[in-house]
C-alpha positions as CSV (number, residue, x, y, z in Angstrom):
1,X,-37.2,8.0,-6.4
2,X,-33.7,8.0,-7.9
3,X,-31.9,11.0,-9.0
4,X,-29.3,10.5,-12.0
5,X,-25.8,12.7,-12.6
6,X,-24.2,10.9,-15.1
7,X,-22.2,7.8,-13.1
8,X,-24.1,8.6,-10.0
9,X,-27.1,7.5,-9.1
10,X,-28.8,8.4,-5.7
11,X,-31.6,7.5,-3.8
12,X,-33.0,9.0,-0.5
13,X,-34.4,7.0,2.4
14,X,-35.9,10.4,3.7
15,X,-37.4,8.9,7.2
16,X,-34.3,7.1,8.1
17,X,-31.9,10.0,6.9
18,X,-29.7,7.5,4.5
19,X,-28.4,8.1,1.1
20,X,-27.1,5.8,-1.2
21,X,-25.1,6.8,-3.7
22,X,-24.5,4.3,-6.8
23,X,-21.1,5.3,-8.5
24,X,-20.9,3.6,-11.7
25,X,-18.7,3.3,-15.3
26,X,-19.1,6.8,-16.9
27,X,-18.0,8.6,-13.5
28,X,-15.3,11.1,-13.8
29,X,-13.8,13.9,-11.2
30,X,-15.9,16.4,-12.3
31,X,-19.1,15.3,-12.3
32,X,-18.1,13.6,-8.6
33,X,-17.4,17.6,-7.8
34,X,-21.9,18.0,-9.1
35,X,-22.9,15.1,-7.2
36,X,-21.4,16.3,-3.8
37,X,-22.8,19.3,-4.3
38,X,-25.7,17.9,-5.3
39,X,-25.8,15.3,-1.8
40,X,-25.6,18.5,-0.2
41,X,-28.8,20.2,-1.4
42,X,-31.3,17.7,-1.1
43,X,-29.9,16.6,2.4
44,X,-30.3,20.2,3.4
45,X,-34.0,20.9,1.4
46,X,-35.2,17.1,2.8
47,X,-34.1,18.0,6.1
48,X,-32.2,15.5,6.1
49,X,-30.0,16.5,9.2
50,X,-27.9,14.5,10.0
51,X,-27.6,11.9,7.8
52,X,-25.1,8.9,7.1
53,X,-24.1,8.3,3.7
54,X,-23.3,4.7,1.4
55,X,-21.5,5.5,-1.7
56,X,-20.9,2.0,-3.5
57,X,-18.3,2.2,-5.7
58,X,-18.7,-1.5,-6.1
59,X,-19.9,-1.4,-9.9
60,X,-17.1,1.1,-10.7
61,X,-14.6,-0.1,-12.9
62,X,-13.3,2.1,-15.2
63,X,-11.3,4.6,-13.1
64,X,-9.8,6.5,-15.8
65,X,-11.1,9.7,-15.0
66,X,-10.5,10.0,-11.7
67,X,-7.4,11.5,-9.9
68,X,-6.0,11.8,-6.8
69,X,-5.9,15.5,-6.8
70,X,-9.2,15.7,-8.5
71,X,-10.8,13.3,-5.7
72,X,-9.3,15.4,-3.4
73,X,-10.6,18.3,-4.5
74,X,-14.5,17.1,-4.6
75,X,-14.0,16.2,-0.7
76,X,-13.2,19.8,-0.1
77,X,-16.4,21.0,-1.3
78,X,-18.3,19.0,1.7
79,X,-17.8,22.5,3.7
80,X,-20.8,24.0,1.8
81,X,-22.7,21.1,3.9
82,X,-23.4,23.4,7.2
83,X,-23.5,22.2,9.8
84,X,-20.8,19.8,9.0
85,X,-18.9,17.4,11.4
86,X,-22.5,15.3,12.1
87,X,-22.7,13.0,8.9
88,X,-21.1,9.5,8.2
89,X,-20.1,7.8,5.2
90,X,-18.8,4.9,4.2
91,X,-17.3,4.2,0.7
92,X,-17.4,0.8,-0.8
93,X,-15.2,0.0,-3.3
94,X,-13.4,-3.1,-4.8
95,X,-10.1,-2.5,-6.2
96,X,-7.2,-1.5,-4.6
97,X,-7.0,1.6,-7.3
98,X,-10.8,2.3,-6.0
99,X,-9.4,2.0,-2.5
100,X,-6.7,4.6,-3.1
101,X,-8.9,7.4,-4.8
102,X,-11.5,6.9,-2.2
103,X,-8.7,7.7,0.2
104,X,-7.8,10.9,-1.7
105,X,-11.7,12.0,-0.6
106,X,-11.5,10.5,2.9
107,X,-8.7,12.3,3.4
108,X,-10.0,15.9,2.6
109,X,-13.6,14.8,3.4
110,X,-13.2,14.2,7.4
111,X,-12.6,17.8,8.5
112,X,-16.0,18.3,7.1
113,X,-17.9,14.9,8.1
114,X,-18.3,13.2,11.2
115,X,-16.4,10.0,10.3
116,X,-15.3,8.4,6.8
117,X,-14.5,5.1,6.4
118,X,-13.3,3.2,3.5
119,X,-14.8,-0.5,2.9
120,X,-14.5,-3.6,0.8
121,X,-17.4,-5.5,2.1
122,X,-21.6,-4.4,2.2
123,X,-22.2,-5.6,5.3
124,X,-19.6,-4.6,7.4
125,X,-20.3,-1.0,5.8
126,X,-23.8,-0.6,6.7
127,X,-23.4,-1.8,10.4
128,X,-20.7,0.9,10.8
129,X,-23.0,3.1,9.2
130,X,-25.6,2.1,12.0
131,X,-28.3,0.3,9.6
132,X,-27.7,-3.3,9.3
133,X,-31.6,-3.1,10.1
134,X,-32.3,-1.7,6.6
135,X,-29.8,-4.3,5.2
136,X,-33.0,-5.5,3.0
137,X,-34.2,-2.2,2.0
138,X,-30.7,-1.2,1.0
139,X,-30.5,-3.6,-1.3
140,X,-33.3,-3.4,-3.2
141,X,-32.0,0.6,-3.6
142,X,-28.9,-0.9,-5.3
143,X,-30.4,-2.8,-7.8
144,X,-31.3,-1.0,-10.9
């Protein structure tokens, strides 16, 4: 089952303890502020513990309203996650504008998570991530 915010859409592989987390047109700092919070709440009610994370900004192209500040801020707010420090997530993008507000996140975001890495191809994301195996699966999540 997928859950919507407006620009993000996520969907839970519960038994393997993935999210993917579609970030599309329509996206803007404020609602990526809900949808952390929001990653946080089901991974904690799913017991989801820990988990590793995909967020494909892949489909993303209008940035205008993100900002670098703003970005930064919404990583801040993975401390509510407790325990932090055990999750991964990797953040696809593909623009070098994605690249640099994802960095604005990875920066703030890794003194709550395990690791953060930035990405330009699938592949190489989701063996970093540790499921290559679900490579398949995965991408039947991110089609519509």
């Amino acid at each position: 089952m997928a859950e919507v915010i407006l620009g993000f859409t996520t969907k839970f592989l519960q038994d393997k303890h993935f999210v993917l987390t579609l970030i599309e047109d329509g996206a803007n700092d404020k609602l990526l502020k809900e949808q952390v919070r929001f990653v946080t709440a089901q991974t904690q009610g799913k017991g989801m513990r820990p988990f590793v994370e995909l967020a494909d900004a892949s489909e993303l192209h209008d940035l205008s309203g993100f900002t670098e500040l703003g970005t930064t801020a919404a990583g801040a707010l993975e401390f509510e996650r407790k325990p932090y420090r055990q999750d991964k997530l990797a953040i696809l993008v593909d623009s070098d504008e994605a690249y640099k507000l994802a960095s604005c996140y990875r920066a703030t975001s890794l003194y709550y998570r395990h690791d953060v890495k930035i990405f330009r191809d699938f592949r190489q994301s989701i063996e970093w991530l540790g499921v290559a195996d679900l490579e398949n699966e995965i991408n039947e999540l991110r089609k519509k």
